[in-house]
C-alpha positions as CSV (number, residue, x, y, z in Angstrom):
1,X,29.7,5.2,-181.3
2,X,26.2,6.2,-181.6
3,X,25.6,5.3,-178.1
4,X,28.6,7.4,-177.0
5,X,27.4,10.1,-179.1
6,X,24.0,10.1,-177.6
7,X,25.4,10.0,-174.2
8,X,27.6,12.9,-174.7
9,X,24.6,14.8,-175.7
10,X,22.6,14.2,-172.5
11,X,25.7,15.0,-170.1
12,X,26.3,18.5,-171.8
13,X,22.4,19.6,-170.8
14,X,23.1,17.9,-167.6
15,X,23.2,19.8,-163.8
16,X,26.6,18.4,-163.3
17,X,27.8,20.2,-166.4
18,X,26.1,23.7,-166.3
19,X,28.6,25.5,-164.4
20,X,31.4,24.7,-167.4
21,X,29.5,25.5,-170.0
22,X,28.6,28.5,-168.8
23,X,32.1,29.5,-168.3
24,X,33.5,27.8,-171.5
25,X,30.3,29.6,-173.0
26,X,30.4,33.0,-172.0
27,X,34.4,33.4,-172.5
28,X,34.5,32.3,-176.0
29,X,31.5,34.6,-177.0
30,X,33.4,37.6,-175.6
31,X,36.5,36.8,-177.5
32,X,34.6,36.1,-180.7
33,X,32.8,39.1,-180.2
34,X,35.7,41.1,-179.1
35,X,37.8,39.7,-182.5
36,X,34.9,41.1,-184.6
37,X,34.6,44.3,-183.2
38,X,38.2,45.2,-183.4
39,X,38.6,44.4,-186.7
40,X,35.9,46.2,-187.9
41,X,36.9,49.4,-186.3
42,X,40.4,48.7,-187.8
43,X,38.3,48.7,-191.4
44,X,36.6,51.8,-190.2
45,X,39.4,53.7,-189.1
46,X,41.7,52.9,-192.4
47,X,38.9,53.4,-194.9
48,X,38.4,56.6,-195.7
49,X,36.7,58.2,-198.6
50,X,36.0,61.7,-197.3
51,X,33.4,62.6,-199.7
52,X,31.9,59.8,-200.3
53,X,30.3,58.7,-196.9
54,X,27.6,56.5,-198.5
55,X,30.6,54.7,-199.7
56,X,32.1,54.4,-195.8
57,X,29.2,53.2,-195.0
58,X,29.1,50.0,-197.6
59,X,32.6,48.8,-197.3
60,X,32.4,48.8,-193.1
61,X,28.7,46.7,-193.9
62,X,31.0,44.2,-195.9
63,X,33.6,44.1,-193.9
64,X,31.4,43.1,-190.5
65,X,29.6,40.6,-192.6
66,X,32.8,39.3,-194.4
67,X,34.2,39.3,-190.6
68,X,30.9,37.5,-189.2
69,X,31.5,34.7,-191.8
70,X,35.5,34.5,-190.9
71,X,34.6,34.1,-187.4
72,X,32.2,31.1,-188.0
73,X,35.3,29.4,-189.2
74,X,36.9,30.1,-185.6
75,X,34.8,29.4,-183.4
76,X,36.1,25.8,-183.4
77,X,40.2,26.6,-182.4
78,X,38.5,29.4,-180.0
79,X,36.2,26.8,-178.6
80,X,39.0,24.5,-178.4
81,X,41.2,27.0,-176.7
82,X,39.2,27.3,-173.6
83,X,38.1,23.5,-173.4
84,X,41.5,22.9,-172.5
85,X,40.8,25.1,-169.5
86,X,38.0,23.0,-168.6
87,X,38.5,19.4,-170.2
88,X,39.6,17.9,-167.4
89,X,36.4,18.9,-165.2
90,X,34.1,17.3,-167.6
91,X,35.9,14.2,-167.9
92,X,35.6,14.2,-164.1
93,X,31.9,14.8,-164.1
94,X,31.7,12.2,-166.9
95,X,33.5,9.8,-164.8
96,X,31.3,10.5,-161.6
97,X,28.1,9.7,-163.3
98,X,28.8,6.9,-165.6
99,X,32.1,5.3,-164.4
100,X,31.9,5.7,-160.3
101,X,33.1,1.8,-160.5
102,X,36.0,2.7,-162.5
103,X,39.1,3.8,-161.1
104,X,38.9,7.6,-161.9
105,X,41.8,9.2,-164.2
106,X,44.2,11.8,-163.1
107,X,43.9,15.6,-164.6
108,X,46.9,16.9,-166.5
109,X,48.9,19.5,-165.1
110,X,47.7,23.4,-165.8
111,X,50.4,24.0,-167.8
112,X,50.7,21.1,-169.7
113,X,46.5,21.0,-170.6
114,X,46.9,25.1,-171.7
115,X,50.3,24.3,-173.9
116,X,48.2,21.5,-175.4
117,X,45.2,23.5,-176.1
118,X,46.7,26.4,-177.6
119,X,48.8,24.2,-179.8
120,X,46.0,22.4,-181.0
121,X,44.2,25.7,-181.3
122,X,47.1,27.0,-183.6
123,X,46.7,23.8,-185.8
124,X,42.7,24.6,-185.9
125,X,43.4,27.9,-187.2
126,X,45.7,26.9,-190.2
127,X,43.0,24.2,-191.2
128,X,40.1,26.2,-190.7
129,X,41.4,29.3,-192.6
130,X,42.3,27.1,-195.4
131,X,38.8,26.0,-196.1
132,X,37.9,29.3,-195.6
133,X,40.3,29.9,-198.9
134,X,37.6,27.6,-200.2
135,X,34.7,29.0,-199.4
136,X,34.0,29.9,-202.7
137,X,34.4,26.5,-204.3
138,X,31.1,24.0,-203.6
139,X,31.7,20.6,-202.3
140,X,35.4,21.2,-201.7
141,X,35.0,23.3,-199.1
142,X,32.5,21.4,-197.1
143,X,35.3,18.3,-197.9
144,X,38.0,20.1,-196.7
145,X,36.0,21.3,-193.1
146,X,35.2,18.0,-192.5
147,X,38.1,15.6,-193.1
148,X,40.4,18.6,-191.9
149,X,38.3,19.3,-188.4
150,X,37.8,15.3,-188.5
151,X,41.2,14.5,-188.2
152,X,41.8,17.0,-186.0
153,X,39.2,16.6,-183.6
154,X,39.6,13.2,-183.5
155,X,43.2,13.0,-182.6
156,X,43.0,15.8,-180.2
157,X,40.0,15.1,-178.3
158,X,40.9,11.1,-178.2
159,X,44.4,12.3,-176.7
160,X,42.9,14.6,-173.8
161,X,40.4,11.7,-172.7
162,X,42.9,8.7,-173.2
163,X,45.9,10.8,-171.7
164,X,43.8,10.6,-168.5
165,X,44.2,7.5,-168.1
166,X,47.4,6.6,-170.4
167,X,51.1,7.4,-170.4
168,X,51.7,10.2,-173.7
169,X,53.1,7.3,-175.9
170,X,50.7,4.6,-174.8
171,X,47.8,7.5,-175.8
172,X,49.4,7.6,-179.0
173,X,49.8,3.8,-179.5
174,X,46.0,3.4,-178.7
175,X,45.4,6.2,-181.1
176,X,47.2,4.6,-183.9
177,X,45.8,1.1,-183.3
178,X,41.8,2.3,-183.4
179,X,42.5,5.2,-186.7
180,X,39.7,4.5,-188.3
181,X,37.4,4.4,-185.9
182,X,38.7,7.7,-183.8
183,X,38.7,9.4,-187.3
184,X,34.6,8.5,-187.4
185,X,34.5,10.0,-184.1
186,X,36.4,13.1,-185.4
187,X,34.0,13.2,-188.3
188,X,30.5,13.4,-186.2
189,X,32.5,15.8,-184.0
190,X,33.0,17.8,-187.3
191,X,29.7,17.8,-188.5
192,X,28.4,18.6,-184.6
193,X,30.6,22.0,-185.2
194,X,29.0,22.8,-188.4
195,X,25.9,23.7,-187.2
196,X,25.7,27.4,-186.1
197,X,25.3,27.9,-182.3
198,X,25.4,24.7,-181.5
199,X,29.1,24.7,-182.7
200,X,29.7,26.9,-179.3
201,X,29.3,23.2,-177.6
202,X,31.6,21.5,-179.7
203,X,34.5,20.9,-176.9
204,X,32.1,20.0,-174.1
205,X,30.7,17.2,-176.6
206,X,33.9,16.3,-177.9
207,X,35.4,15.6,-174.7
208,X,32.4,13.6,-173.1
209,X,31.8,11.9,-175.9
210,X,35.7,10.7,-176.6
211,X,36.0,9.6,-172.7
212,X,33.0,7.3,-173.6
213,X,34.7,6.1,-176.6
214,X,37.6,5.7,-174.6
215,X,35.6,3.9,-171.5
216,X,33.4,2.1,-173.7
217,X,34.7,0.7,-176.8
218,X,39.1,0.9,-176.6
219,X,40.1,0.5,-173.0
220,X,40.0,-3.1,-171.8
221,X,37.7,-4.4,-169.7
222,X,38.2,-6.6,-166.3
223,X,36.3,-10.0,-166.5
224,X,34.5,-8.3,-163.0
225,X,32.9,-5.4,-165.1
226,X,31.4,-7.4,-167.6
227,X,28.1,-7.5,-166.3
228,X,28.1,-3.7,-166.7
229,X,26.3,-2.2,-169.8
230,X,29.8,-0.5,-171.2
């Protein structure tokens, strides 16, 4: 896993990567940033204490702060969300520098990656604004991020790489035979998107990193590709 995790790491800095990342970058930064600024000129516009600008002034500072903190809880599903624009690209490129001797996979069909996504996206959102609801309560809230996104991540990202490669129900049989160890996977993936900024890499790392788990440690391998470091 480790290896796979290391791997995934060098791929997203990689040439062959750039051009998604940039894209996957720049379009959830604008949302983010377009959510935050519209809510707090929705703050702005309904508070009003007419006398009392000083006052104004405080409760709009709250507000974008309060809002900034939200959004940190988003930028996972919103991540998410346009990965599934772009997953099957970096699986490609994954495949094309590491797997060239393995017969490639095939990408999903538009509409079937984007209805994916944004379900998984609306999942995201439920989980992440319920640890949100326990912000305020040490230790719980970090528990409830983790195993939440964990689980989530796991089974999501595992899906779009092994569904590449896999019918829907034999992703989901090879899914429930290696659990535990996709729900690891899920949990490093986690803690990867609890680190601020770097969280904005999340579904690019995800997804490299669960084809190698898929390559690597679940698929089988033909006795003529043993002599290949997998």
């Amino acid at each position: 896993m480790l290896t796979s995790a290391r791997l995934a790491l060098a791929d997203i800095v990689s040439p062959a990567f750039r051009s998604v990342m940039l894209r996957s970058l720049g379009l959830t930064a604008l949302l983010l940033l377009g959510l935050w600024v519209g809510l707090t000129m929705l703050v702005s516009w309904a508070v009003d204490f007419g006398s009392y600008p000083w006052l104004d002034t405080m409760i709009n500072l709250f507000a974008g702060l309060a809002f900034l903190v939200g959004l940190a809880f988003l930028v996972m599903p919103v991540t998410a969300l346009f990965a599934g624009l772009y997953s099957d690209q970096v699986a490609s490129a994954v495949e094309d520098t590491h797997y060239s001797f393995d017969p490639p996979g095939r990408d999903l069909p538009v509409g079937e990656a984007i209805g994916d996504a944004a379900g998984f996206a609306v999942v995201a959102v439920i989980v992440n604004l319920i640890a949100l609801l326990l912000l305020l309560v040490p230790v719980v809230n970090l528990v409830a991020f983790l195993v939440g996104n964990g689980y989530l991540l796991g089974r999501e990202f595992f899906n779009a790489a092994a569904r590449r490669y896999l019918s829907r129900e034999d992703a989901r049989a090879a899914r429930q035979a290696h659990s535990g160890k996709i729900f690891l996977c899920g949990l490093l993936i986690a803690a990867f998107g609890a680190v601020p900024v770097v969280n904005l890499f999340t579904p690019m790392f995800a997804t490299s990193f669960m084809v190698h788990i898929y390559k690597r440690m679940i698929r089988p391998v033909p006795p003529e590709w043993t002599d290949f470091d997998l």
